[in-house]
C-alpha positions in Angstrom: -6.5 -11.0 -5.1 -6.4 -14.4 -6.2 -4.2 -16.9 -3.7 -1.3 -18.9 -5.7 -1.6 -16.4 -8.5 1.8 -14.7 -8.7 1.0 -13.1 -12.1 -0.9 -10.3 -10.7 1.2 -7.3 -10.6 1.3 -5.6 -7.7 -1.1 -2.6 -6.8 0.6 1.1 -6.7 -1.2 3.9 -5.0 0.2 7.5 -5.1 -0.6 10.7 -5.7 -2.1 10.9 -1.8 0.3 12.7 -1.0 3.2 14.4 -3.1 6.5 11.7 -2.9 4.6 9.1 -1.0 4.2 5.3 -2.8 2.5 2.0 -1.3 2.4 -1.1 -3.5 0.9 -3.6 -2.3 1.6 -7.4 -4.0 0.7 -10.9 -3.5 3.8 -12.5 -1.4 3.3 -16.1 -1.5 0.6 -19.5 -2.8 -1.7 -18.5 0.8 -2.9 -15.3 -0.3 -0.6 -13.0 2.3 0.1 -9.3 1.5 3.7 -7.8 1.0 3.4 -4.0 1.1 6.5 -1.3 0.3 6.1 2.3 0.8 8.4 5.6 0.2 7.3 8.5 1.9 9.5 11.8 1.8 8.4 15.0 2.8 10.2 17.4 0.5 12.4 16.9 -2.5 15.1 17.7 -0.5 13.8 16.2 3.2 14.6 12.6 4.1 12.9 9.4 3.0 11.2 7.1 4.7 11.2 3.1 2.9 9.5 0.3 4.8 7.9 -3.0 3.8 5.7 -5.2 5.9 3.8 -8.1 5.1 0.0 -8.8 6.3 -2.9 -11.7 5.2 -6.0 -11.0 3.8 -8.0 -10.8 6.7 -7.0 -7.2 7.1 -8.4 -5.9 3.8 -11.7 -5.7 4.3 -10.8 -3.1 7.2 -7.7 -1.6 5.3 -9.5 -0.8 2.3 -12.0 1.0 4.4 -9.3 2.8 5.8 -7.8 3.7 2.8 -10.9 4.7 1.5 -11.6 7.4 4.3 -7.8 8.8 3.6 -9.0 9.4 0.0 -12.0 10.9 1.2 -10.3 13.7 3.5 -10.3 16.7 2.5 -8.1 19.8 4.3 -10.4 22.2 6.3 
């Protein structure tokens, strides 16, 4: 992500899970992270929204992270 660049759209991720959504976008001209996410556990279950925002330090270690989830796979 490129710092002062509001342009970019934000990245989505989904499909992790079934009704679960992070997209993560570029908040502001110093480069820091806003992320949203929706999380419900059943079409009929509750749902879950949050938002938080982060700087890019964190990626480096949250795209590893994200990479394991990906990775897992159900014994």
């Amino acid at each position: 992500m490129i710092a002062g660049n509001f342009d970019i759209d934000p990245i989505q991720l989904s499909g992790i899970e079934p009704q679960f959504l992070l997209a993560i976008g570029v908040a502001n001209a110093w480069g820091h992270l806003f992320a949203q996410y929706t999380m419900k556990d059943s079409p009929d279950g509750p749902e879950l929204k949050g938002s938080f925002g982060l700087d890019q330090s964190f990626l480096p270690e949250w795209i590893r992270d994200l990479d394991e989830l990906l990775e897992f796979r159900g014994h």
